[in-house]
One Martini backbone bead per residue (centre of mass of N, CA, C, O) as a GRO file, in nm:
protein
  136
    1UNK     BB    1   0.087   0.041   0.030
    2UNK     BB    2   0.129   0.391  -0.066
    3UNK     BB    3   0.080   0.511   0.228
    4UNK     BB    4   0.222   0.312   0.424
    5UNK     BB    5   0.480   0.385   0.320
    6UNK     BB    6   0.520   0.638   0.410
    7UNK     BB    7   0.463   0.631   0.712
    8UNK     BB    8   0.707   0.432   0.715
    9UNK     BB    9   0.992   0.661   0.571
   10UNK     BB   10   1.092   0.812   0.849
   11UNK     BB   11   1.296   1.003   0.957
   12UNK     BB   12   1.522   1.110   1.175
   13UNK     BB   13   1.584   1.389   1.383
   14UNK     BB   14   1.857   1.558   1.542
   15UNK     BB   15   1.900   1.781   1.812
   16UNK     BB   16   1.947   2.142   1.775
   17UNK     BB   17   2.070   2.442   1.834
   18UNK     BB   18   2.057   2.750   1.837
   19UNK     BB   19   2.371   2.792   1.592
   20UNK     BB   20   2.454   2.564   1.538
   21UNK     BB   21   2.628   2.374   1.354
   22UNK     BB   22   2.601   2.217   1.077
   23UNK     BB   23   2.721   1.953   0.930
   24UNK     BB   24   2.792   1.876   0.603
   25UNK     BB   25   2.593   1.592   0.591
   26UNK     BB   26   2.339   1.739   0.643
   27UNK     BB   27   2.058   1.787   0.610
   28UNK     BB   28   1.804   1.957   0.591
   29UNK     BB   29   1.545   2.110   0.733
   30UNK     BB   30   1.284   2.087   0.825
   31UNK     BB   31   0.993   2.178   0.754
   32UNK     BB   32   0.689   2.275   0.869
   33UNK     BB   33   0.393   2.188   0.959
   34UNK     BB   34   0.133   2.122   0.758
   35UNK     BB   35  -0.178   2.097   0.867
   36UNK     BB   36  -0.256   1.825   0.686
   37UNK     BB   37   0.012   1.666   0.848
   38UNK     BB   38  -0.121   1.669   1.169
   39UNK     BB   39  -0.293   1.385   1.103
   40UNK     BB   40   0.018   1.247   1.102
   41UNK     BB   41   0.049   1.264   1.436
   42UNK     BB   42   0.054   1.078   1.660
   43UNK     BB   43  -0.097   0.815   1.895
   44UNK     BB   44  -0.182   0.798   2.195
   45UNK     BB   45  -0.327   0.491   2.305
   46UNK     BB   46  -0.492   0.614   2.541
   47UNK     BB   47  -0.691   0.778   2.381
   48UNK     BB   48  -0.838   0.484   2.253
   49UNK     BB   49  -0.897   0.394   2.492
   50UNK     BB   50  -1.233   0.267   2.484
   51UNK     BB   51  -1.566   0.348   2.438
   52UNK     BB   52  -1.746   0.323   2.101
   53UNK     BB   53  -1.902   0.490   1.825
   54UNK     BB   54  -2.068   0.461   1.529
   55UNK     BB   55  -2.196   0.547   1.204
   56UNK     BB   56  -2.395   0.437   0.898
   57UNK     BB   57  -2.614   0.602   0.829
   58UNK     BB   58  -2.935   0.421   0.901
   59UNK     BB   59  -2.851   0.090   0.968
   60UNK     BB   60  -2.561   0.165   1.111
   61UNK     BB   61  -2.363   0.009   1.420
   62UNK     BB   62  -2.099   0.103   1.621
   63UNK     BB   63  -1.877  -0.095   1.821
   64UNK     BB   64  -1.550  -0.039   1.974
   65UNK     BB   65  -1.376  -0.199   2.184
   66UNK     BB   66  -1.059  -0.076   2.385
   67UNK     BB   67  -0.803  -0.171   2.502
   68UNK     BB   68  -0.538  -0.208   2.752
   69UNK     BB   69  -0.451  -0.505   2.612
   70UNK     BB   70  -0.498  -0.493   2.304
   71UNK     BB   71  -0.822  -0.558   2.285
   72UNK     BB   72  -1.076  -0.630   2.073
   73UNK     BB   73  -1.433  -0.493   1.980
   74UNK     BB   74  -1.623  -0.537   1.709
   75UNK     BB   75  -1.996  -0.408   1.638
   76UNK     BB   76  -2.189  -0.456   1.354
   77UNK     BB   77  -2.504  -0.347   1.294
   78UNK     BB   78  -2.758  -0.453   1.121
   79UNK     BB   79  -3.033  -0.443   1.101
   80UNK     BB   80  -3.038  -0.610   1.387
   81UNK     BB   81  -2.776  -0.766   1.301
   82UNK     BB   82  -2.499  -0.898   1.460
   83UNK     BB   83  -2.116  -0.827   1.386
   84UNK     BB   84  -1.861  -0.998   1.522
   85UNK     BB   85  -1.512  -0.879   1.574
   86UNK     BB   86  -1.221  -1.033   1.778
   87UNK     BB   87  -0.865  -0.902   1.912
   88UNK     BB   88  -0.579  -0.733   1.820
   89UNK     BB   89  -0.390  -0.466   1.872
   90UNK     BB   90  -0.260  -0.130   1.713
   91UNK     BB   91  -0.033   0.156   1.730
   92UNK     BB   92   0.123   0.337   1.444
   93UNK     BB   93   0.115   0.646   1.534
   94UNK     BB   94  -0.191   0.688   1.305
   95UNK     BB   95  -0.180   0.320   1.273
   96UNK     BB   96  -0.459   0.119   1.284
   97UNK     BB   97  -0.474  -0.236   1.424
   98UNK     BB   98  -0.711  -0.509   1.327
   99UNK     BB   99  -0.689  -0.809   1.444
  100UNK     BB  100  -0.815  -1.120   1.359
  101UNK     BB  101  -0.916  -1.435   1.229
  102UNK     BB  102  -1.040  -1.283   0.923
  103UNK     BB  103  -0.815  -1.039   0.972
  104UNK     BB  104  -0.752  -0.677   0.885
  105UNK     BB  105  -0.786  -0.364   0.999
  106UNK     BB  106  -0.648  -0.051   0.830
  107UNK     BB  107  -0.611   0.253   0.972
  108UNK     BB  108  -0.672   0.598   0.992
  109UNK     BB  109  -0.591   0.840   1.273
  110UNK     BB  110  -0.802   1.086   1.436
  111UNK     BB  111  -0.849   1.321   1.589
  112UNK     BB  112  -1.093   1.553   1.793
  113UNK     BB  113  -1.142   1.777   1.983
  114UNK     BB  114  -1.361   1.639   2.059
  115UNK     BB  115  -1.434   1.348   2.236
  116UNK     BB  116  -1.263   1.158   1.967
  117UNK     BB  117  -1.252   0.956   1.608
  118UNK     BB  118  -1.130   0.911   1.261
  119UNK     BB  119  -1.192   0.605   1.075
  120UNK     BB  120  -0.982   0.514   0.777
  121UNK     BB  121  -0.932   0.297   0.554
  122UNK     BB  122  -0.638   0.145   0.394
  123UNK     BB  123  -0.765  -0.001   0.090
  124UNK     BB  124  -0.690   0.156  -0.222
  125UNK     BB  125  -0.879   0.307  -0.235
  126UNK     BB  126  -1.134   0.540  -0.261
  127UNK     BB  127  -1.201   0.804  -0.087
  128UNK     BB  128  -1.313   0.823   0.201
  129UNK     BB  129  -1.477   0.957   0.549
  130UNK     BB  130  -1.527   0.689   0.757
  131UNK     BB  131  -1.535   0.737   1.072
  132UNK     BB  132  -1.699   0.850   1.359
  133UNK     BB  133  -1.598   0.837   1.693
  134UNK     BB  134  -1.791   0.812   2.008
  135UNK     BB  135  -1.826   0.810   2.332
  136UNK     BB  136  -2.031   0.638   2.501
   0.00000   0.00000   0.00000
């Protein structure tokens, strides 16, 4: 996936002083992030600890919870019938990996100012709105 090896193909930069000479084989300074950059921001895991609810349209409601060891639980009710699965999670960055028996959920997390967040899905796909997670 060209999205997902872009997130992962960044390089550490070390830290100087201001003043300080740069070595001569040193790269230039990185520009300042850009707005849109800052979605690409890492997201300390305690943040998505807990139970989230997010809506589909007017037919699904979805309930995810991240636990604290790691493991999740995803519900996704359709029309009264509900569609669980459930397994172990990573958060690398800002992209959640949801593996479970079936498969693996890979997307994109945002955090949003109230307390939430929107998961947009990582499949190569064209590009989607995701789901807004909102705390149950």
């Amino acid at each position: 996936m060209p999205a997902l090896a872009a997130l992962v193909s960044g390089a550490v930069e070390t830290e100087r002083t201001e003043g300080s000479p740069r070595p001569a084989n040193a790269p230039p300074p990185a520009p300042a992030v850009a707005p849109q950059e800052q979605e690409n921001q890492p997201i300390a895991r305690a943040r998505l600890v807990g139970q989230w609810k997010a809506f589909r349209g007017g037919t699904t409601a979805i309930q995810l919870t991240l636990r604290d060891d790691a493991r999740f639980v995803w519900v996704a009710t359709r029309e009264g019938k509900p569609r669980q699965i459930a397994g172990h999670y990573a958060l690398e960055g800002n992209v959640l990996f949801l593996g479970a028996g079936s498969g693996t959920l890979i997307g994109r997390v945002e955090m949003k100012k109230q307390r939430g967040f929107n998961f947009t899905l990582l499949d190569g796909g064209p590009p989607r709105p995701g789901l807004d997670f909102a705390s149950k």
